[in-house]
Backbone atoms as SQL, in Angstrom:
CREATE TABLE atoms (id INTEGER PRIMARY KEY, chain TEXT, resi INTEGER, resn TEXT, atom TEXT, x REAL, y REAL, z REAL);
INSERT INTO atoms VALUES
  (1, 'A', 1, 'UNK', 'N', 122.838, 141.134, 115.907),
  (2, 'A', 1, 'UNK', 'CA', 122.454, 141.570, 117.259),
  (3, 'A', 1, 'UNK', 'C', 121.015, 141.131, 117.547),
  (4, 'A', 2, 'UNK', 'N', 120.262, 141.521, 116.771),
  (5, 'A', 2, 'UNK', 'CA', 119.199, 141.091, 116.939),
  (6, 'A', 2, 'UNK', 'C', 118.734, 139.255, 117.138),
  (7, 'A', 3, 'UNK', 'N', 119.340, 138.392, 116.655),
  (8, 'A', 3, 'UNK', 'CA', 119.305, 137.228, 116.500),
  (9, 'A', 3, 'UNK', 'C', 120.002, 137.038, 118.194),
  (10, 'A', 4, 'UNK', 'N', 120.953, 137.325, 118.554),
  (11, 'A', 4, 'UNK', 'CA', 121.243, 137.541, 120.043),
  (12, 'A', 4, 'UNK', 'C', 120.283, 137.528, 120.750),
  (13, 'A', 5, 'UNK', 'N', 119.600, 139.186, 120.829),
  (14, 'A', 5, 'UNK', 'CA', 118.018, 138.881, 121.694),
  (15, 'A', 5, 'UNK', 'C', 116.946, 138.555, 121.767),
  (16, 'A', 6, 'UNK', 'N', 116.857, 138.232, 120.236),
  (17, 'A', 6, 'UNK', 'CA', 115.714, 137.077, 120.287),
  (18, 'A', 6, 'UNK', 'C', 115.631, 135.659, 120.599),
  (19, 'A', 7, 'UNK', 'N', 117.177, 135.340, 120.416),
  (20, 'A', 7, 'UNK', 'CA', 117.246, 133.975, 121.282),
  (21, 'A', 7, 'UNK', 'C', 117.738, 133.835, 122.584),
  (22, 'A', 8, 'UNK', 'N', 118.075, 135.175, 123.009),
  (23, 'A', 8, 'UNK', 'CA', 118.202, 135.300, 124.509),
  (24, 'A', 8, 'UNK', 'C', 116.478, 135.458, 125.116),
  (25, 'A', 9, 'UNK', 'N', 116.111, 135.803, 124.220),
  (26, 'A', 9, 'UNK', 'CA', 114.141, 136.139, 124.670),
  (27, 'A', 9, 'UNK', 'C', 114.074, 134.825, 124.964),
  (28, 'A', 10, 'UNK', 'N', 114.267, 133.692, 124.165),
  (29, 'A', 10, 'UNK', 'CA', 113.291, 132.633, 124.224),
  (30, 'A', 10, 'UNK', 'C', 114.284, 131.970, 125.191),
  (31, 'A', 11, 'UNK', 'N', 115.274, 131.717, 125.603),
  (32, 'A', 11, 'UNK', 'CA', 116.270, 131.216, 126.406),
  (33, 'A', 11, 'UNK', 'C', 115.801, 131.629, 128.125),
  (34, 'A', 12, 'UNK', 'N', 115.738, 133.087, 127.906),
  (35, 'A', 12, 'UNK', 'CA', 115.708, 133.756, 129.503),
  (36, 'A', 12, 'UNK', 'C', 113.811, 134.086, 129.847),
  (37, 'A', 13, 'UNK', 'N', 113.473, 134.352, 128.754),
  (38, 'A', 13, 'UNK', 'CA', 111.745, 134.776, 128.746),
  (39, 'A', 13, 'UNK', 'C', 111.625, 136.270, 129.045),
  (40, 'A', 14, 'UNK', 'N', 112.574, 136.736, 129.240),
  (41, 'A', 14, 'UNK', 'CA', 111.889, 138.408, 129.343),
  (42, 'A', 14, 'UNK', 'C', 112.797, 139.402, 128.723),
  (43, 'A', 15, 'UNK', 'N', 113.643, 139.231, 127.998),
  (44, 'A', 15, 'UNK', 'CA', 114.067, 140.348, 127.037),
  (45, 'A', 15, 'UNK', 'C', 114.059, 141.724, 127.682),
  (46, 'A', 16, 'UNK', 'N', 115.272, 142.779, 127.762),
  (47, 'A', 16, 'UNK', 'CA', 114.871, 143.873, 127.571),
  (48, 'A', 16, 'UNK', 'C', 114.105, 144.267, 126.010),
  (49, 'A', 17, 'UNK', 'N', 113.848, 143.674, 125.124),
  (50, 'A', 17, 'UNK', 'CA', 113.542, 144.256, 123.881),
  (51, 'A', 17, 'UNK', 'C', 112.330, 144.439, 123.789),
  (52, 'A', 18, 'UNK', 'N', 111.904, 144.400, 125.354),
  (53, 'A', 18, 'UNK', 'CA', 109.767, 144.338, 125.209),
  (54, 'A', 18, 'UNK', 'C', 110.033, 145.969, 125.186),
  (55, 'A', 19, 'UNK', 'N', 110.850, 146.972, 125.752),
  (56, 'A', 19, 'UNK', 'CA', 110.608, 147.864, 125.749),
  (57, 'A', 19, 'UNK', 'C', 110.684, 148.604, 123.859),
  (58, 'A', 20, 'UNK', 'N', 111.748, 147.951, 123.454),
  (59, 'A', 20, 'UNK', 'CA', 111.886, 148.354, 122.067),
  (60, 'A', 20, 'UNK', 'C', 110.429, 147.955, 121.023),
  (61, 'A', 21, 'UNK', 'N', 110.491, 147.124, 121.424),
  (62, 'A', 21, 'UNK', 'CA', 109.704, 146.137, 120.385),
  (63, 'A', 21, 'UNK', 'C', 108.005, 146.206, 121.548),
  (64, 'A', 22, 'UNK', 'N', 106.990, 146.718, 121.672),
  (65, 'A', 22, 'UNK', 'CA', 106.244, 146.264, 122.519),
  (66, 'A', 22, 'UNK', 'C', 104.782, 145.343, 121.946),
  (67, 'A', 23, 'UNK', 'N', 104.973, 145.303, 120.217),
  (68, 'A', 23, 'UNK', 'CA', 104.689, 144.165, 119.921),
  (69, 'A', 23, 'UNK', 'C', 105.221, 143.290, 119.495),
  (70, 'A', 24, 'UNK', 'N', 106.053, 142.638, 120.096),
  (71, 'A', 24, 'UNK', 'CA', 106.679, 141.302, 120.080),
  (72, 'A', 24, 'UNK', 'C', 105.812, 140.298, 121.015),
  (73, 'A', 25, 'UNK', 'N', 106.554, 141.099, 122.337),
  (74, 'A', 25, 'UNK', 'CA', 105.665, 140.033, 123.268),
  (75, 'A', 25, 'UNK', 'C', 104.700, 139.606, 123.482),
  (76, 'A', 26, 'UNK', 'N', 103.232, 140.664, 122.371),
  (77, 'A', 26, 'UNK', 'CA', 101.671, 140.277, 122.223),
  (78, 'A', 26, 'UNK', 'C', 102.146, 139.389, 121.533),
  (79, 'A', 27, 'UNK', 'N', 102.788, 138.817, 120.272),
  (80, 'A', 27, 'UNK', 'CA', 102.986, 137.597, 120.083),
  (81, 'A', 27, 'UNK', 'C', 103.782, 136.381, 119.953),
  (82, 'A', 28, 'UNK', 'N', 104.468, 136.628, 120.705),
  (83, 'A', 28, 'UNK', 'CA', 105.474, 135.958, 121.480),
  (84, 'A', 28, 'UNK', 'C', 105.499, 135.935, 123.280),
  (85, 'A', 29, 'UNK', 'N', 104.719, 135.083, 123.945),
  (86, 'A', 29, 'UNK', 'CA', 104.663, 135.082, 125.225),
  (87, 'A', 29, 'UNK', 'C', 105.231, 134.365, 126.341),
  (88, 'A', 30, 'UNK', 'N', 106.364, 134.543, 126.278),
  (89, 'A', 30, 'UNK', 'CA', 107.198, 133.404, 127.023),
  (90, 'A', 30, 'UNK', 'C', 106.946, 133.108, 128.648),
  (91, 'A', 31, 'UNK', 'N', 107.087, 132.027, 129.021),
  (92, 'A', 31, 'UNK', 'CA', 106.554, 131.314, 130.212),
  (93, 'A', 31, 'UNK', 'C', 107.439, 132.662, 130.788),
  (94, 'A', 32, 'UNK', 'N', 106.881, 132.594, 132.852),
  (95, 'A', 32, 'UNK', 'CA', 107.538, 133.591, 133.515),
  (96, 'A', 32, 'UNK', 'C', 108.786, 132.572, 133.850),
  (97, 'A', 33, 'UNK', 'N', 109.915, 133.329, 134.187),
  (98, 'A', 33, 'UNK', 'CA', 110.716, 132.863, 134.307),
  (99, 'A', 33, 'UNK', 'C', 111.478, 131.775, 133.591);
């Protein structure tokens, strides 16, 4: 599952998982949109 939204993160750029995870996205910052 997880491998799912982390490559849906980098695919789509905004993840619901910023709410789970809210340091991910300090290092992982994907373009908007």
């Amino acid at each position: 599952n997880l491998d799912r939204l982390f490559s849906a993160a980098f695919l789509g750029g905004r993840p619901p998982t910023l709410d789970i995870f809210p340091s991910w996205p300090m290092r992982f910052q994907p373009p908007p949109g």
